[in-house]
N, C-alpha and C positions, 0 to 999 in steps of 0.2 A: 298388466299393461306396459310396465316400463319396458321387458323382456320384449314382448310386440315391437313399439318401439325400435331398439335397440338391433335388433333382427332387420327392419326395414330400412333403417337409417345404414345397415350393413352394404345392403343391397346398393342404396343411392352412391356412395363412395369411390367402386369402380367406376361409373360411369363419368364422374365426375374429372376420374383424374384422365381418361380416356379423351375426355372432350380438350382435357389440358394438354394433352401432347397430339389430339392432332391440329390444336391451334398453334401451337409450336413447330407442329412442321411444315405447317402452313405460312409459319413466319419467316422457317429458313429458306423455305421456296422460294418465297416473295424475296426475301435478303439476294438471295444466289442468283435468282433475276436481274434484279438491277444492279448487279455486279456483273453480270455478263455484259446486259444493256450497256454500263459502264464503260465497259473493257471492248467492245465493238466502236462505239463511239471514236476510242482512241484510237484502234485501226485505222478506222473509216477516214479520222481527220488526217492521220499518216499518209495515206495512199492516196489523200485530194493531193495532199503537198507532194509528195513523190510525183503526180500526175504533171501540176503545175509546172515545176524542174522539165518534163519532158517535154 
């Protein structure tokens, strides 16, 4: 039985660490997002003010 076991618990392992890196790349997504989001922001508020000036 331990062998069974041990076999089985083999199996669940990969999957586990699989679901760990696509939550990770799901995290850099989401990161890299709202650093764009971010970074558009700052244009967007540039280019009212550059508007303004004209």
């Amino acid at each position: 039985m331990d062998k069974l076991t041990k076999i089985l618990d083999s199996f669940d392992q990969p999957k586990t660490k699989n679901k760990s890196k696509r939550k990770w790349r799901e995290i850099e997504q989401l990161k890299e997002k709202f650093e764009l989001e971010r970074e558009l922001k700052l244009y967007e508020d540039s280019l009212e003010y550059m508007l303004d000036e004209v």
